[in-house]
C-alpha positions as CSV (number, residue, x, y, z in Angstrom):
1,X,15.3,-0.2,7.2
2,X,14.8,1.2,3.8
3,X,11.5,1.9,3.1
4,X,9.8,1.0,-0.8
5,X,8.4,4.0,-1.8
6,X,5.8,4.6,-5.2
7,X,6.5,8.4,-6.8
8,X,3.0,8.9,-8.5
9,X,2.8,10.1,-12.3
10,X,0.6,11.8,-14.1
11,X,-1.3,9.5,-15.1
12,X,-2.1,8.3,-11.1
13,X,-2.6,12.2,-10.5
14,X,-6.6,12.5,-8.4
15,X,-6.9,8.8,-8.4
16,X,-7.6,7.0,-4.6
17,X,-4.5,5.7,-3.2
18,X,-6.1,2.0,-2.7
19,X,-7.0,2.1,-6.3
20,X,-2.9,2.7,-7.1
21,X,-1.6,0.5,-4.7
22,X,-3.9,-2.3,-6.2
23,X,-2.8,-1.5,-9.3
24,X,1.5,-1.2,-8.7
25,X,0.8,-4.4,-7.0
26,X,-1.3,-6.7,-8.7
27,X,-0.5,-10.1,-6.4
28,X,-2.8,-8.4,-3.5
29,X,-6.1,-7.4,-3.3
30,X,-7.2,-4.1,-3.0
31,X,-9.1,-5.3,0.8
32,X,-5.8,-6.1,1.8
33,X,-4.0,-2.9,0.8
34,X,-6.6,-1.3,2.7
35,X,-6.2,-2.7,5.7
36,X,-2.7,-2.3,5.2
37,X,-3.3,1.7,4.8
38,X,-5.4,2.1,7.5
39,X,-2.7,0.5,9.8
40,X,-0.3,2.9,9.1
41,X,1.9,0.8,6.9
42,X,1.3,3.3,4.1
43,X,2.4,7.1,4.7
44,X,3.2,10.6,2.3
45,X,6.0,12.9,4.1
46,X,5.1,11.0,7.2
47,X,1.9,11.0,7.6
48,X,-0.8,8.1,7.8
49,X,-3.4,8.0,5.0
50,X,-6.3,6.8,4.8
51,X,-7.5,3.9,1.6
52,X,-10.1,6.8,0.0
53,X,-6.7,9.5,-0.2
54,X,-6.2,11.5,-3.3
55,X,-2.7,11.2,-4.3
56,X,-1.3,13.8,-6.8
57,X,1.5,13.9,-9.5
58,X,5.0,14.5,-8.2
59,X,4.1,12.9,-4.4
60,X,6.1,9.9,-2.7
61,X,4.2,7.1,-0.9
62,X,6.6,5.4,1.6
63,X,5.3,1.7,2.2
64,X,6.2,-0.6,5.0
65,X,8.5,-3.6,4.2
66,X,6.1,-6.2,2.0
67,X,8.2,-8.6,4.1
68,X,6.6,-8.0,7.7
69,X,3.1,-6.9,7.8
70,X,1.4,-6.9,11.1
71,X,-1.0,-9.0,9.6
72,X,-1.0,-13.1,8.9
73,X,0.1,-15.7,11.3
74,X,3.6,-16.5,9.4
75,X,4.2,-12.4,9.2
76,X,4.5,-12.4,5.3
77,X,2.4,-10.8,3.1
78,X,0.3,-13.5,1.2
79,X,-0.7,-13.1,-2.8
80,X,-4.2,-12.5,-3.5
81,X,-6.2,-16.0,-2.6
82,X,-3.8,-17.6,-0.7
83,X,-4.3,-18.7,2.9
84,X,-2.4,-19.4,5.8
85,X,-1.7,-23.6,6.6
């Protein structure tokens, strides 16, 4: 599975890694990004982050596939306000 993966600019450079994920992904909230980071679907070289990271110019976040999150009874990532039926 290939991975999406965010290379952060200068202008992202010090910023929190929720704050750019909200950002590069306007459709979701920023709650659900974090929840998202904090269970591991969200990593740099590897590693798990946390939503309050600093992320610097010239990194690479690797994100899980948008298409299966662990969260959300049909296992798709839903768009800010939208529930489950």
């Amino acid at each position: 599975m290939i991975m999406p993966t965010l290379k952060i600019t200068s202008a992202q450079d010090g910023r929190r890694l929720d704050v750019i994920l909200a950002r590069t992904y306007p459709d979701y909230s920023r709650a659900f990004l974090q929840k998202w980071i904090r269970e591991g679907r969200v990593t740099r070289s590897g590693k798990e982050l946390i939503p309050h990271d600093r992320v610097h110019v010239g990194e690479t976040i690797e994100m899980a596939d948008f298409q299966t999150p662990s969260s959300g009874p049909s296992g798709h990532l839903l768009p800010k306000g939208r529930r489950p039926i």
